[in-house]
N, C-alpha and C positions, 0 to 999 in steps of 0.2 A: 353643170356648174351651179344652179341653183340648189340639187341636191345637197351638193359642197358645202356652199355656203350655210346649209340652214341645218346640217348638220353640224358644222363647227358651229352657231351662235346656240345650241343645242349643247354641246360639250362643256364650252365657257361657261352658259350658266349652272351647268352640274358643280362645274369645279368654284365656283364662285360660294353656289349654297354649300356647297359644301367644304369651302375654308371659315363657312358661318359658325358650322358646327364645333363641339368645346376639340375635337379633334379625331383627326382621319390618319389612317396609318398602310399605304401601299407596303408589301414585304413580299418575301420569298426563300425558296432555297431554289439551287437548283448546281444539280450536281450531278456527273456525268465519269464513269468507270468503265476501263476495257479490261472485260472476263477473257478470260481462257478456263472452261470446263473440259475436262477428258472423263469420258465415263470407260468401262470394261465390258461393254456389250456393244450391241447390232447396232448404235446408235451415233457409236465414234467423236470424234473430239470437235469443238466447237467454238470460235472466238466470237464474241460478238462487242458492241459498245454499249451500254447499256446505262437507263435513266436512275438516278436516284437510288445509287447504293447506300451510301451512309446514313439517311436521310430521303425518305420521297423527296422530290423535285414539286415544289407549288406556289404557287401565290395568291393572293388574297389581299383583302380589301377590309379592315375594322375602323369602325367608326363609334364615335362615345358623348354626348350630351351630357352638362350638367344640369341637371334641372332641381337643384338647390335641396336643401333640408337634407343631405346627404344621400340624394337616387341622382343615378345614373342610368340614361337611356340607352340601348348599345346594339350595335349588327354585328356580322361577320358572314364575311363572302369569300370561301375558299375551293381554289379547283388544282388536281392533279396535272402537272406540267413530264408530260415526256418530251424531255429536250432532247432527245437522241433521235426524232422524227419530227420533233415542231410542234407535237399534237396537244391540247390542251383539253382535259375533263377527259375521263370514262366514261366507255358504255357499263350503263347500270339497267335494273329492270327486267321485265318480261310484259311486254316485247322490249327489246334493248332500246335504248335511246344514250346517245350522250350527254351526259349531263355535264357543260360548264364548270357549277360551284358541286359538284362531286362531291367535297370533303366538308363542305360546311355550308349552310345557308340556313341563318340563325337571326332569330329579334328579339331584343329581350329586355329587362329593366332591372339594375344593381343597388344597395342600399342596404345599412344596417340588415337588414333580413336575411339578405345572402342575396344569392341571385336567380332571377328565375329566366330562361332563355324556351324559347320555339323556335321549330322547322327541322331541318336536316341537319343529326349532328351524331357523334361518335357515342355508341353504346357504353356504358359506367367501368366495363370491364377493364376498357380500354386504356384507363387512367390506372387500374392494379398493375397490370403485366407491363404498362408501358414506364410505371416508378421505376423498376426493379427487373427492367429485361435484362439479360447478359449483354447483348451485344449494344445496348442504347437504342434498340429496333431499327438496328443499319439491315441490311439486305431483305425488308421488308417483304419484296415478291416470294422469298424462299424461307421465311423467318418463321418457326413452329408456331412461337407465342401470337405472331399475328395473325398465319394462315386459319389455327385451332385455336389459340387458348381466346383471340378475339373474333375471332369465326369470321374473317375477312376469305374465303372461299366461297366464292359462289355453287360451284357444283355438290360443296355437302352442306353448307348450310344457307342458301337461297330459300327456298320455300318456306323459311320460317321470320315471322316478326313483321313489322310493319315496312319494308324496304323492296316490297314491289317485285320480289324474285332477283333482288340484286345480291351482292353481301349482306349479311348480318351484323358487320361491323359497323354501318351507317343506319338509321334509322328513320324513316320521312314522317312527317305530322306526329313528331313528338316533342313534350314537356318535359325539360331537366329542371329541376330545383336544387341547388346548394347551397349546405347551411352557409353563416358566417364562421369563420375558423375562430378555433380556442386553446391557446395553447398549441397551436401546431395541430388539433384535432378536429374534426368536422364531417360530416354523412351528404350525401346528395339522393335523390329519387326521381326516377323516371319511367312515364310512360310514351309508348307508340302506339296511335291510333290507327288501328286496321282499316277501318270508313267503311268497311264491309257492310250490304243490307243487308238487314235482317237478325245480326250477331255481332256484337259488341267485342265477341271475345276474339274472333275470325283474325286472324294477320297480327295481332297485338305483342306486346313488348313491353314489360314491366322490369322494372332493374332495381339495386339498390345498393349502393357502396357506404363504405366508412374509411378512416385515413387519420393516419398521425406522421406527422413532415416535421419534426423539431432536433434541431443539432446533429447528433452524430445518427442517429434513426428513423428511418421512414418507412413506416408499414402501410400496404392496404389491401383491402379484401372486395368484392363485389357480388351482388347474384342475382342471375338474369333466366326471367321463364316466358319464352317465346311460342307463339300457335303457328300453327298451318292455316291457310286460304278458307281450307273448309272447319276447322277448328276440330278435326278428328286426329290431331298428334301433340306433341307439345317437345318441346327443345327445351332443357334446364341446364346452365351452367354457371359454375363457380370459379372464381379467378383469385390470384393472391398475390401479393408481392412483398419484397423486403430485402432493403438496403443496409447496410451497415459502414459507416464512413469511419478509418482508422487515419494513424497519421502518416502512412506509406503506401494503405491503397483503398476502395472500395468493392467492399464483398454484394454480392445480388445473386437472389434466386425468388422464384419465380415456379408456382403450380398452379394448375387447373385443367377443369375437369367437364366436357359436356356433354348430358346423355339423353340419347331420344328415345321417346316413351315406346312408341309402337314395335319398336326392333330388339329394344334396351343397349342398343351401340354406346358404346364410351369412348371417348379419345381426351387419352389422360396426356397431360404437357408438362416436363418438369426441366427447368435450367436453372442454372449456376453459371457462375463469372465473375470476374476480378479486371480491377482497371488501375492498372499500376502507374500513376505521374512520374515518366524518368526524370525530367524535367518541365521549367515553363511551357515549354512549347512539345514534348511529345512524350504520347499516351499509349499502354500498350492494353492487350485487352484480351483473353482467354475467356472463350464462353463454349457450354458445352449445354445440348439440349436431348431429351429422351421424348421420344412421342410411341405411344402406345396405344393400339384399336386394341377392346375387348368386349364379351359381351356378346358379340354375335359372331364374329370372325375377328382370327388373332393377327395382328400385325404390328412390330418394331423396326422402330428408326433414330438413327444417332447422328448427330450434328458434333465438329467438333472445330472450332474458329478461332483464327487468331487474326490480330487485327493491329494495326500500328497507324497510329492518327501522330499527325507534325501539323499545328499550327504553323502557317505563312504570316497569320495577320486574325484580327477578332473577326474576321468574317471569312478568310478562306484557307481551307484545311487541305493538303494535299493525305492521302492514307495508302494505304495497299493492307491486303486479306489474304491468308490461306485459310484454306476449307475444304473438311472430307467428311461428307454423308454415306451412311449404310441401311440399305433397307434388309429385313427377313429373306426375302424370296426377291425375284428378278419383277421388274415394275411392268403391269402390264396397261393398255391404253382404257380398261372397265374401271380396273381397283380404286380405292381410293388412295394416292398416293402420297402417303407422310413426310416423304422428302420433295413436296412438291417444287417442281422451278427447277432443284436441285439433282435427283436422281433421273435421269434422262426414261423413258420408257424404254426395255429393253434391256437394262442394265440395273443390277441389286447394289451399286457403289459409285462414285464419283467425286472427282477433287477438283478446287475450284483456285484459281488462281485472279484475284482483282488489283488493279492498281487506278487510282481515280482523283478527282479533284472536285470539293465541295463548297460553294459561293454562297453564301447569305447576303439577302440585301435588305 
């Protein structure tokens, strides 16, 4: 009981300081889809329910100070919510640990300058591919642009960058700086610090993007060159995106490119898509993706998605998907596999059938 107690007068004053603050903002999605995949191999057909098709499933915590002359103080605390199990945050790392705020855990300060934030936060690419993805980076676990073009795979690009042997998509003890936007254009730059003794260069992570957001056009580019542990390889990649907003639909496509020094692997990403408004409330969406290994070993794979979103309400989307992936050859448990999520092991094709519902709070 005393625990209790001194636990809640613990919570109250949290919440108290922090209704002091210029403002706090709890949010989330969370959204929840049952797949039917059939693949044509050893591997057979498969229903399951599954978390954060259209959108990951997360929530999070930002907070904002004014501290006058035009700076702003600011956090952000966000973690991965699999609501199809209850489970909140990802294992990340080597050795694995769960991490909580997974997807963000940032402090930083805003003002005429631009902004400059620290800690754990989304690698620069991630804002090209994620402008101009075809699908809006809905089925994210199986998504080319996100598994390769923003190197969110652990087993092919873990060992590089400052992220502990986790993803490459997340980056720990790093510095973003963005400019103040001009006319819809503006650049950002980033480092990850390896904390490596001895070698500064050891686990590092340097990036740099540029961006133009005005009216009917949004372009963006980014480039990122990541080490190894022991600083004997190096990761380089390029990202790109670009929108085009007409008065019947929105065009997107979407390349990039990243290749490792010591092997010269490439895994090139390229998509296109269109998001047709039938109406106020429903959206149709055709996206189609090419992933290609080259370089040391050859492998093709093709995504091709159709997608139909019905607004309910400004915060909840009811959708359904058809999807068929093709790989080169039959997928085996070594390879690296292009159609990850998607092509079952076992099988060189697979279609995928979702129907789901998407909550913002």
């Amino acid at each position: 009981m005393k625990k209790t107690i001194a636990a809640t007068a613990v919570l109250h004053a949290i919440c108290l300081d922090a209704a002091a603050q210029s403002g706090i903002t709890l949010y989330g999605i969370v959204d929840a889809g049952v797949t039917h995949v059939s693949g044509n191999g050893i591997s057979g057909d498969r229903t399951t329910v599954e978390a954060g098709q259209m959108q990951v499933s997360r929530w999070g915590v930002r907070g904002v100070e004014d501290l006058g002359n035009g700076l702003k103080a600011r956090f952000g605390l966000e973690s991965t919510l699999l609501n199809d199990t209850g489970v909140a945050g990802v294992a990340t790392g080597t050795p694995s640990n769960t991490s909580l705020f997974d997807r963000e855990a940032t402090v930083g300060i805003a003002g005429p300058f631009g902004s400059l934030d620290m800690g754990r936060q989304n690698i620069l690419g991630v804002q090209s591919v994620g402008l101009a993805d075809p699908m809006g980076l809905a089925f994210a676990a199986t998504s080319p642009n996100v598994l390769f073009a923003a190197m969110n795979h652990a087993g092919v690009y873990g060992p590089y960058g400052a992220n502990n042997g986790g993803t490459a998509l997340r980056q720990n003890n790093s510095v973003r700086y963005v400019s103040p936007i001009w006319r819809g254009a503006g650049f950002a730059l980033m480092h990850g610090f390896g904390e490596q003794a001895g070698d500064a260069e050891k686990s590092t992570y340097q990036g740099a993007s540029a961006f133009y957001n005005n009216g009917a056009l949004a372009v963006a580019g980014a480039y990122a060159r990541l080490k190894n542990v022991t600083n004997t390889d190096r990761l380089a990649s390029h990202a790109y995106g670009i929108k085009y907003t007409t008065g019947v639909a929105v065009l997107k496509s979407t390349w990039a490119q990243n290749r490792l020094e010591s092997t010269g692997r490439k895994i090139t990403i390229f998509g296109a898509g269109v998001d047709v408004p039938v109406s106020p409330a429903l959206t149709l969406t055709g996206a189609f993706y090419n992933t290609r290994r080259s370089g040391d070993l050859h492998d093709d794979s093709q995504q091709y998605i159709a997608i139909a979103r019905y607004a309910l309400s400004k915060r909840s989307t009811a959708y359904a998907s058809l999807g068929r992936a093709t790989t080169d050859s039959v997928v085996t448990a070594t390879q690296i596999n292009l159609a990850q999520g998607f092509v079952p092991v076992g099988s060189d094709a697979a279609n995928r059938f979702t129907v789901g519902l998407m909550h913002y709070f």
